[in-house]
C-alpha positions as CSV (number, residue, x, y, z in Angstrom):
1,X,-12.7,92.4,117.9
2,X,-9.0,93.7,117.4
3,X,-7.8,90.6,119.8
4,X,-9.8,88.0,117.3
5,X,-8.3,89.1,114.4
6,X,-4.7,89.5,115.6
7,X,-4.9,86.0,117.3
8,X,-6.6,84.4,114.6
9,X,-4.5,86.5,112.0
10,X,-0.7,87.6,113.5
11,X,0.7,86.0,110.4
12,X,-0.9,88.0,108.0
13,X,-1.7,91.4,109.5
14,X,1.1,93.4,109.1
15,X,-0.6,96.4,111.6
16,X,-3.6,97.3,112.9
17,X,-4.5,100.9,113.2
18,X,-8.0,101.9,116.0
19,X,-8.9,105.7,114.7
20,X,-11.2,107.2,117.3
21,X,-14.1,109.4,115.7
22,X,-17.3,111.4,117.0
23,X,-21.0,110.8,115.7
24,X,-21.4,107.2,115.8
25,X,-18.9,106.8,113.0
26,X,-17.5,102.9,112.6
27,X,-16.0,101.6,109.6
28,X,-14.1,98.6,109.0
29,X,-11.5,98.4,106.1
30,X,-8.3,96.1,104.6
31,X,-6.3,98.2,103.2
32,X,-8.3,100.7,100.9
33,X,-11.2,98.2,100.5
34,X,-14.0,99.4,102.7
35,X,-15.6,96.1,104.2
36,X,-18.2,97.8,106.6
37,X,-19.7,101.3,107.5
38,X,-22.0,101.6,110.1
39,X,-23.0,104.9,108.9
40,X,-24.6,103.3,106.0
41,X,-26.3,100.1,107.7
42,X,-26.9,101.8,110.7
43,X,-25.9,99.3,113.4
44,X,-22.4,97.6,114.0
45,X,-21.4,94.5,112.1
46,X,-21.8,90.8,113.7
47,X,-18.4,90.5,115.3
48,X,-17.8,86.9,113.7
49,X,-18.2,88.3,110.8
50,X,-16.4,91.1,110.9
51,X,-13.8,89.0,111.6
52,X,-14.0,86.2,108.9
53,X,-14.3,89.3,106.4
54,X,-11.0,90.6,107.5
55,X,-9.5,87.3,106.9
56,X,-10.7,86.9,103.7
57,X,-9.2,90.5,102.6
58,X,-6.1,89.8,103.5
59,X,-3.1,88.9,100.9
């Protein structure tokens, strides 16, 4: 997923930052905006559209 969103969005992502964590933890923000928690849905987002999402909260 990182390599789709910095090929599709090297302009406009200024880093990128992977935080491991225990328990099944996976969350997915832009900035402070929290797009996706896995903790809360309880599986891990569709990839394309994790992706689009990020694109559409960058500036």
């Amino acid at each position: 997923m990182t390599g789709k969103i910095l090929a599709r969005f090297k302009a406009r992502v200024s880093s990128l930052e992977l935080v491991p964590s225990d328990g099944g933890c996976f969350e997915l923000s832009v900035g402070d905006k929290l797009l996706y928690s896995k903790l809360r849905e309880g599986k891990f987002p569709d990839e394309a559209w994790a992706v689009e999402a990020v694109g559409a909260s960058l500036p």
